[in-house]
One Martini backbone bead per residue (centre of mass of N, CA, C, O) as a GRO file, in nm:
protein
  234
    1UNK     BB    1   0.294   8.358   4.522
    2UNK     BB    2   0.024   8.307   4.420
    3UNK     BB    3   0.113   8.238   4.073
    4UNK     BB    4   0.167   7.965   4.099
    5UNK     BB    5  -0.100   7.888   4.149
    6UNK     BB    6  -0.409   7.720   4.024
    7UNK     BB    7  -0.520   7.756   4.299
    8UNK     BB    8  -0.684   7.899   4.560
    9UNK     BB    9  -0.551   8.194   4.805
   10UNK     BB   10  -0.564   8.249   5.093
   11UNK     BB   11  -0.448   8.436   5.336
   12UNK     BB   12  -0.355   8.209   5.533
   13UNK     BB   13  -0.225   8.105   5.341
   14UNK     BB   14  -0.007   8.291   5.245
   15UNK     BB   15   0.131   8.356   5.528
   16UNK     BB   16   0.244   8.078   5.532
   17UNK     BB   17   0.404   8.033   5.324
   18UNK     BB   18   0.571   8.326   5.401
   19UNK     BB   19   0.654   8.232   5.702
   20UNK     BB   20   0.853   8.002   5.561
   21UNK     BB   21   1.047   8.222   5.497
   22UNK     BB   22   1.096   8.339   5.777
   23UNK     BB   23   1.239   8.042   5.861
   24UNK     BB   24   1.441   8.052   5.635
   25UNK     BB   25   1.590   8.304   5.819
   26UNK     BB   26   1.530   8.284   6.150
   27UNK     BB   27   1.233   8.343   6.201
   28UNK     BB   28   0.928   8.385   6.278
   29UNK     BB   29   0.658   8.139   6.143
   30UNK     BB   30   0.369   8.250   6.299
   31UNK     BB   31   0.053   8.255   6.237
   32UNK     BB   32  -0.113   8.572   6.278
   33UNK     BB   33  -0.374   8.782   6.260
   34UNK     BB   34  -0.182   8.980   6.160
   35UNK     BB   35  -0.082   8.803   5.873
   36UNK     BB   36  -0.344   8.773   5.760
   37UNK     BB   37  -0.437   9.059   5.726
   38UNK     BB   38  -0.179   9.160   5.554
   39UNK     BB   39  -0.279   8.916   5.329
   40UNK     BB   40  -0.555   9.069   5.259
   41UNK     BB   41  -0.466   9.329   5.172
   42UNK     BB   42  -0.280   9.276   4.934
   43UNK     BB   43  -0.442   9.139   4.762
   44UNK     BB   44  -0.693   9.380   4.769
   45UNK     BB   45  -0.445   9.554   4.621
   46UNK     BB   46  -0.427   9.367   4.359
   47UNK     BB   47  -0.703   9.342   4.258
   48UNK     BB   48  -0.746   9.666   4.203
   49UNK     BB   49  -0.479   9.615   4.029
   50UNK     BB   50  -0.596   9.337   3.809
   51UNK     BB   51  -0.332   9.080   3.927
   52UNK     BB   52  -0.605   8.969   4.059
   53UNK     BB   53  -0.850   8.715   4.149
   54UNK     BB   54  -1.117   8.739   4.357
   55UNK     BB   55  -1.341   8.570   4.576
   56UNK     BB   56  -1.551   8.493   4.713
   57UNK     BB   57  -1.397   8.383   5.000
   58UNK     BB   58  -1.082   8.541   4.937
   59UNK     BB   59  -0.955   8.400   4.711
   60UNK     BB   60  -0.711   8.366   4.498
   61UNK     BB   61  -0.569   8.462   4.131
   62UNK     BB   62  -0.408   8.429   3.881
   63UNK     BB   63  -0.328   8.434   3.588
   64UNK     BB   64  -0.120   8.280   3.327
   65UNK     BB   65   0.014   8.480   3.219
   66UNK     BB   66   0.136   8.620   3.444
   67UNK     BB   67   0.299   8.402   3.559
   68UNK     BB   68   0.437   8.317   3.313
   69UNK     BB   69   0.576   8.622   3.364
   70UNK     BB   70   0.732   8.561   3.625
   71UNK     BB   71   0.881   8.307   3.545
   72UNK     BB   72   1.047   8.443   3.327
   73UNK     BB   73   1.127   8.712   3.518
   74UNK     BB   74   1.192   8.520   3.789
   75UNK     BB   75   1.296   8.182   3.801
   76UNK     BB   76   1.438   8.148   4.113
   77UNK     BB   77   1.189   8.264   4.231
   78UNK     BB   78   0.962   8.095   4.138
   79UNK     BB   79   1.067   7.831   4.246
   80UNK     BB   80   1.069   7.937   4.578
   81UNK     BB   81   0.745   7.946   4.562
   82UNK     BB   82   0.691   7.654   4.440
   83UNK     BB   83   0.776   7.529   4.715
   84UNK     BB   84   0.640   7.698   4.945
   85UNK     BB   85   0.323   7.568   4.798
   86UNK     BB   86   0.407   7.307   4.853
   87UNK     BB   87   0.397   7.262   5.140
   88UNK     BB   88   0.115   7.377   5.214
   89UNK     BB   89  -0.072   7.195   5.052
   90UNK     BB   90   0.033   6.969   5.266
   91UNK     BB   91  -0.027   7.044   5.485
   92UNK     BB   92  -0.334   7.129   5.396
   93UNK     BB   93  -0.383   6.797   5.380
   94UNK     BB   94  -0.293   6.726   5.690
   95UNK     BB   95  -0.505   6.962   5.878
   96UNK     BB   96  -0.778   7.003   5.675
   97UNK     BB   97  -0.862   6.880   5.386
   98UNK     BB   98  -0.829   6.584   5.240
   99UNK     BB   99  -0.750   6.660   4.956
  100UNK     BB  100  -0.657   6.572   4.583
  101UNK     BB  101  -0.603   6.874   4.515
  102UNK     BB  102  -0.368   6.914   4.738
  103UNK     BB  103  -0.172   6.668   4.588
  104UNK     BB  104  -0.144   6.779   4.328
  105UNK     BB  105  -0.066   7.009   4.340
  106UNK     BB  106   0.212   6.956   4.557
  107UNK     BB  107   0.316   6.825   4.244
  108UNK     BB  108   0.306   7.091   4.038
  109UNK     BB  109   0.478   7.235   4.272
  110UNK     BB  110   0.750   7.053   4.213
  111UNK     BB  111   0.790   7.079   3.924
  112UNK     BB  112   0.858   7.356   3.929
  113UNK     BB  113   1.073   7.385   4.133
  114UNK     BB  114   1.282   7.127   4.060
  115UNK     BB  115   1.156   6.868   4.307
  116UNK     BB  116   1.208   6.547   4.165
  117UNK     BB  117   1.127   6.397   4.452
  118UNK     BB  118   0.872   6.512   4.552
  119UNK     BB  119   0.688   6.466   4.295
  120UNK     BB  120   0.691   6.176   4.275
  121UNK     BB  121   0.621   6.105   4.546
  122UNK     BB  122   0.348   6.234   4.478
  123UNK     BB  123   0.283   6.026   4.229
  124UNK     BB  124   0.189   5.778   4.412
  125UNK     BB  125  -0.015   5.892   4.588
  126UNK     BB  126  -0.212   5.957   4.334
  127UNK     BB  127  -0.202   5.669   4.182
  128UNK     BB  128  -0.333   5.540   4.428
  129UNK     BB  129  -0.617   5.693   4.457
  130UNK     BB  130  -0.712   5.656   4.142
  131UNK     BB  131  -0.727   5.343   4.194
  132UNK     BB  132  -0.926   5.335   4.379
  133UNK     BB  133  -1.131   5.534   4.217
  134UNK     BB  134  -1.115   5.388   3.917
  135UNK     BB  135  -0.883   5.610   3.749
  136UNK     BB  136  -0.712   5.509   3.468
  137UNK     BB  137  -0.759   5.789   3.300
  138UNK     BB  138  -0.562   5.975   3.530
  139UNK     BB  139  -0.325   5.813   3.514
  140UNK     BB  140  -0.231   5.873   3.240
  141UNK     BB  141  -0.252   6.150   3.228
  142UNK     BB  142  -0.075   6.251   3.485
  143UNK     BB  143   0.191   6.075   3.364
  144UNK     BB  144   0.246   6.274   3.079
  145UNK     BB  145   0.216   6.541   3.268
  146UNK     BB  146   0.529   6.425   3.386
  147UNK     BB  147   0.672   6.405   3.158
  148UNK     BB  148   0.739   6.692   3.009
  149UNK     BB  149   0.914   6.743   3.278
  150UNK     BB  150   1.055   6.507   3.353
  151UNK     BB  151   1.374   6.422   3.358
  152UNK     BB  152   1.490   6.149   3.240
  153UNK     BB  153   1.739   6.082   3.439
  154UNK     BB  154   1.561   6.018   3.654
  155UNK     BB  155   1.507   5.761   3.809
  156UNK     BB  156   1.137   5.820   3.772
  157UNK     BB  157   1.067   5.755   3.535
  158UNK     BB  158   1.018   5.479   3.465
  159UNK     BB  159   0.789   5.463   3.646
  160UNK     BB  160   0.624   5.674   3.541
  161UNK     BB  161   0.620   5.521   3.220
  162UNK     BB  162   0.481   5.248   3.335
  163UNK     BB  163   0.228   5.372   3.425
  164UNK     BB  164   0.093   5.473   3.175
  165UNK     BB  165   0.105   5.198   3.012
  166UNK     BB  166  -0.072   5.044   3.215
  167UNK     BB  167  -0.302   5.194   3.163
  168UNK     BB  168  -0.368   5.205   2.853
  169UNK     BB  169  -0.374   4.876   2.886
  170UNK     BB  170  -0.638   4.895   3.069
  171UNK     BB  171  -0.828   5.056   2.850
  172UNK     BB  172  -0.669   4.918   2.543
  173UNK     BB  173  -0.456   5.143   2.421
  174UNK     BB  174  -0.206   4.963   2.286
  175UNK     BB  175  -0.057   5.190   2.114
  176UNK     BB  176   0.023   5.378   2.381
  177UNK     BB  177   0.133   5.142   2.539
  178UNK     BB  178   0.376   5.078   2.316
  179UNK     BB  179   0.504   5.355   2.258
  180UNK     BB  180   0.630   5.383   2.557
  181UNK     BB  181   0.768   5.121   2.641
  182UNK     BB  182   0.948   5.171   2.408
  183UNK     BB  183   1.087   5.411   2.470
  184UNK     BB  184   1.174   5.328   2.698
  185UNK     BB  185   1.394   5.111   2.669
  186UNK     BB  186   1.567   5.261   2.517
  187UNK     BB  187   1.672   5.428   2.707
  188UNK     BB  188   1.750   5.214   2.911
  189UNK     BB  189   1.979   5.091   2.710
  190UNK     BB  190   2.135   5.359   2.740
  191UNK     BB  191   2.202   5.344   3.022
  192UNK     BB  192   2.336   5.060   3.012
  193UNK     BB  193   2.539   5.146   2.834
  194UNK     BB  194   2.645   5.436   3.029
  195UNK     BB  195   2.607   5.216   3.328
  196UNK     BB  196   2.710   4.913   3.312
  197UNK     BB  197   2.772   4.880   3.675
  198UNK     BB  198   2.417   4.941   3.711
  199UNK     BB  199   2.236   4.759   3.831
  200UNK     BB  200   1.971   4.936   3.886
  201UNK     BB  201   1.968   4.923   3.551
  202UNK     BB  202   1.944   4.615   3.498
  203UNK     BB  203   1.668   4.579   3.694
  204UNK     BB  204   1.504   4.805   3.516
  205UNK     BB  205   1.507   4.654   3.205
  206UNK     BB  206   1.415   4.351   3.329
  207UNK     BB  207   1.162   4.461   3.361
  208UNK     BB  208   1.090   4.600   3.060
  209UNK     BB  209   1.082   4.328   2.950
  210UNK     BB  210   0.863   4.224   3.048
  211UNK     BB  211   0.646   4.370   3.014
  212UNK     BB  212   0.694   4.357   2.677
  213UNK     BB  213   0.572   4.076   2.704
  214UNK     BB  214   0.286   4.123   2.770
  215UNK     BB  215   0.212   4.309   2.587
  216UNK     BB  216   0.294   4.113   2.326
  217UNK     BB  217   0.066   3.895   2.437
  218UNK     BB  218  -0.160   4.055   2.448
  219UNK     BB  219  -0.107   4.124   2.115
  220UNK     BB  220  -0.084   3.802   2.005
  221UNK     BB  221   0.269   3.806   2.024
  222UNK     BB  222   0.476   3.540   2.076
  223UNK     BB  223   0.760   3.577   1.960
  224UNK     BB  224   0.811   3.835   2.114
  225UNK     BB  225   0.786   3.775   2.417
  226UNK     BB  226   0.946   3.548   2.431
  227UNK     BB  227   1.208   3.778   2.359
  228UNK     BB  228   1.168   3.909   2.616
  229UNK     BB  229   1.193   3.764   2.814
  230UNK     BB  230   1.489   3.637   2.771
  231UNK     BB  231   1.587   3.911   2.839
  232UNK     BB  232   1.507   3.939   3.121
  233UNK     BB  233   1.668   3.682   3.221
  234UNK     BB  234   1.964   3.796   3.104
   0.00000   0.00000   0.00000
């Protein structure tokens, strides 16, 4: 469960976890002083066996190779652990900490559980975050990092992909915002092709001929702008 984690995992983080496992069984799953002192406890004896590494603060952490190979040699044991880390994350983001680390988490570990639904749900609320922060090389960069993984067909694809080219585009970094933005395109035109019937489909389109319009105007090209507004209206 430790393994799952980037951030480290203090006793009673790991027992509210494991508790949440218990609620899925259908137990009591309230964390009481002695369900933290036995997460204390196995810690300190995984530690011991140098499985994982604790901090003077008592959390702990997995190396990332460990991590990776129980992750390829338990994958669905592995998947089910990072959902119950993405939800702990969540609680412990609205309980304690109010912390942007703890919602980038339960968004990282969202994608690795392959609940991508509820990843791009709190990539929307990462990317609000770092606008406000006005880190717009960080919205660029960890929407690249959800596209690594998050599968074409997504319906949030588009969208995620199209927060990246936005950024790249306020950075001036035209080169990676054009790259992206025909790549998004291109799918998207495969998939209007794919579900011919698809309004939701044809409207997310419409909108991608449109950036490509913005984009095309931004570097002076104004016959493809043009060109692409016409798209979009059509």
């Amino acid at each position: 469960q430790v393994a799952v984690s980037r951030l480290g995992v203090s006793p009673a983080g790991l027992a509210r976890m494991l508790a949440s496992a218990a609620q899925a069984a259908g137990h009591d799953h309230a964390v009481s002083a002695a369900s933290a002192a036995a997460a204390a406890a196995a810690l300190d004896r995984l530690a011991r066996l140098t499985l994982l590494q604790t901090h003077h603060n008592g959390a702990a952490q997995a190396q990332r190779w460990t991590a990776q190979g129980l992750a390829e040699l338990q994958p669905e044991r592995y998947r089910t652990c990072c959902l119950r880390a993405a939800h702990y994350r969540l609680w412990r983001l609205e309980h304690e900490s109010q912390a942007y680390e703890d919602l980038l988490e339960a968004l990282r570990n969202g994608l690795d559980g392959q609940d991508y639904d509820l990843a791009t749900a709190l990539a929307q609320q990462c990317f609000a975050y770092l606008t406000r922060q006005q880190q717009t090389w960080g919205i660029a960069a960890l929407a690249a990092e959800i596209l690594e993984t998050l599968p074409h067909a997504h319906g949030a694809y588009a969208v995620i992909a199209d927060a990246e080219a936005q950024a790249h585009l306020a950075l001036g970094q035209t080169d990676q915002a054009l790259r992206r933005s025909q790549e998004l395109l291109l799918r998207q035109q495969e998939r209007v092709r794919d579900q011919p019937e698809s309004s939701d489909a044809q409207r997310t389109l419409s909108v991608l001929y449109e950036r490509m319009g913005d984009l095309y105007r931004a570097l002076g090209r104004g016959e493809e702008a043009a060109a692409a507004y016409g798209k979009a209206l059509a």
